[in-house]
C-alpha positions in Angstrom: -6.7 183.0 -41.8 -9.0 185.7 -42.2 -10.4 188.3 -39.4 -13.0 187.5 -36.7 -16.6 188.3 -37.9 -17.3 190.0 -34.5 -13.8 191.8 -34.7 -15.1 193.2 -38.3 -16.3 196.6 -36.7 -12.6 197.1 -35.5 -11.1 196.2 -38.4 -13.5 198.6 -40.9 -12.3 201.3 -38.0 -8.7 200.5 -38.4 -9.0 200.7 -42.2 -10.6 203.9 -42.4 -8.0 205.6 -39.9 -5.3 204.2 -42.1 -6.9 206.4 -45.0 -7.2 209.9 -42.3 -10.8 209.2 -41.6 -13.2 208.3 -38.8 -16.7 207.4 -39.2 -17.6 211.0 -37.3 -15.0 212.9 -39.5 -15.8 211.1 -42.7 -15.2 214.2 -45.2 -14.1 212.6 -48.2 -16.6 209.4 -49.4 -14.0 208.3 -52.1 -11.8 207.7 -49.1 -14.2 206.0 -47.4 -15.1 204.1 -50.4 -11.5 203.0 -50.6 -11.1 201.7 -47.0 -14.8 199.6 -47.5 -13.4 198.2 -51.1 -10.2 196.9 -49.1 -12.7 196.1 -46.2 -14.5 193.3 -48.6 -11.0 192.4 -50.0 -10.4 190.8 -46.7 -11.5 186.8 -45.7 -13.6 186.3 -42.7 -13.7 183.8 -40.2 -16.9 182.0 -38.5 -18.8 182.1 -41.1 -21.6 179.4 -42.7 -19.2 176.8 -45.3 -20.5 176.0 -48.6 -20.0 176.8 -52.7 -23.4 177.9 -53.1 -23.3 180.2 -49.5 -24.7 183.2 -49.2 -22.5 184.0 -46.0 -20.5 187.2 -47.4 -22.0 189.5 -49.5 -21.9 193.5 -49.6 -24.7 196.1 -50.7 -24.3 200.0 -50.6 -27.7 201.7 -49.6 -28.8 205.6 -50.4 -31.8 207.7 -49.3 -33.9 209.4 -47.1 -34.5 207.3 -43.8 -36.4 208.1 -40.0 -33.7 207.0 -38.5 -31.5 209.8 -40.4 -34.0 212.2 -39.4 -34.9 212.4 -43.4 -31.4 213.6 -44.2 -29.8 211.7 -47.0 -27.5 209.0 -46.1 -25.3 206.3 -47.9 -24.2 202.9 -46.1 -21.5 200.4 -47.2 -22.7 197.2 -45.8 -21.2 193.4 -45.3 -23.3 191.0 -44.2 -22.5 187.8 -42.6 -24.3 184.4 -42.5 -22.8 183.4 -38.9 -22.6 179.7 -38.2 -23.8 179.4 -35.0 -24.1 175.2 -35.2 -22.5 175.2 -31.4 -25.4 177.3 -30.1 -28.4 175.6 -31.4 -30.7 174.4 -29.9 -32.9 173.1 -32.4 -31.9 169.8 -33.6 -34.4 169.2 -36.5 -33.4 172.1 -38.2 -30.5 174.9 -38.7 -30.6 178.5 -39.6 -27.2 180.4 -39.0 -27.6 184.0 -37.8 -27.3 187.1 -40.3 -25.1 189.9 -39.0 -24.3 193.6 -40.8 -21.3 195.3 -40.3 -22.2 199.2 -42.1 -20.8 202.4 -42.3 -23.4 204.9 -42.6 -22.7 208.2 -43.6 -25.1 211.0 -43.7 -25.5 214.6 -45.1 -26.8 217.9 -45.1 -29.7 218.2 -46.6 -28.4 220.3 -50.2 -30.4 221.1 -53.7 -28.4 219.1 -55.3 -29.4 216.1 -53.2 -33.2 217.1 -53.1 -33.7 214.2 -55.3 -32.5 211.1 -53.6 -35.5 209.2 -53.0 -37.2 209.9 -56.0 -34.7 207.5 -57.9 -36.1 204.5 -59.2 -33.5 202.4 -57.2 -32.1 202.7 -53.4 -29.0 199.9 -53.6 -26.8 197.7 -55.7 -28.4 194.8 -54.3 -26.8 192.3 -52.1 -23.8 190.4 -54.1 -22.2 187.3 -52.2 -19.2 186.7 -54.8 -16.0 185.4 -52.1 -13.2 187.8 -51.9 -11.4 187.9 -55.1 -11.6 188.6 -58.7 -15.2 187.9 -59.1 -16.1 190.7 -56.2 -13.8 192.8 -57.6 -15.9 192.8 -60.6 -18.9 193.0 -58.7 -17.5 196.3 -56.7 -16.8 197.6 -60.2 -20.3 196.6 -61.1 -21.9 198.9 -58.0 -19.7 201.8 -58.8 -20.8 201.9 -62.1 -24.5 202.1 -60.7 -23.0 204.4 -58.5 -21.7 207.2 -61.0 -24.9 206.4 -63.6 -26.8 208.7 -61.3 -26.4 212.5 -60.9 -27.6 212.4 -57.7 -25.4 210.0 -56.5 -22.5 212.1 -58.1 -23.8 214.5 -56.0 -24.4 212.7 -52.6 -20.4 211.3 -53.5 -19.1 214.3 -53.6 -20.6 216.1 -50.4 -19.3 215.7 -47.2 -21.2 214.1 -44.6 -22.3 215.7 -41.4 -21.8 212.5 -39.3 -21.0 209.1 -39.9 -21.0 205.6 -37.9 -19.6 202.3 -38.1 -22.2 199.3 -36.2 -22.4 195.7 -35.9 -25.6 195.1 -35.7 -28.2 191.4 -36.4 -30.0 191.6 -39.9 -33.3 190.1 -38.9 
């Protein structure tokens, strides 16, 4: 039995304290890294059924965004495929409802970061491997990515100003 999708916030909370962090005090991104890897490690419950699903995947996200004021940011994300079949209203046809738990961190705006969003790429792309040794290999696959860039190097070795964990609906 696996946690609640909507407790997921919680749980990404609880993981992170166990490793001397809060999303606001976030100053080491290794740690936080850590805490997200064992975040993904974990089954969740309520989600869409099926081999071929799409209903748990992860992507980590970098660069420059408005809602950052600019400043550069990183995000661990999870996203959910919610089955919602108990809800809908629509009998001729079924969509479930697409759900992101991220934390986002973001930083002070350094030399060594002015680069950011002129890299060629801004994620690993979404991977929806289940929990397990083909994730894992996945994971391995986005830090790879990950230390492949100087910048990224960079942004992983900074310490963010602030930092947040949400729940919020991927439309």
């Amino acid at each position: 039995m696996g946690i609640a999708w909507r407790d997921s916030p919680e749980e990404l909370l609880r993981l992170l304290r166990q490793h001397g962090l809060t999303p606001d005090q976030a100053d080491n991104v290794e740690a936080a890294w850590q805490a997200f890897r064992e975040f993904l490690a974990q089954p969740v419950d309520g989600l869409e059924s099926g081999q071929d699903s799409d209903a748990d995947g992860f992507i980590v996200q970098w660069g420059r965004y408005s809602w950052h004021d600019q400043l550069p940011s990183l995000s661990f994300t999870r996203q959910f495929a919610v089955d919602v079949r108990d809800t809908w209203t629509e009998p001729d046809w079924y969509q479930p409802e697409y759900w992101q738990v991220s934390l986002d961190l973001v930083f002070p705006d350094t030399e060594a970061l002015a680069d950011l969003d002129q890299l060629n790429v801004q994620n690993t792309g979404f991977d929806f491997n289940p929990p397990g040794p083909e994730r894992d290999h996945a994971i391995s696959e986005a830090e790879w990515e990950l230390q492949h860039y100087p910048v990224l190097q960079a942004l992983w070795a900074s310490t963010p100003l602030r930092g947040a964990v949400t729940l919020e609906r991927a439309d």
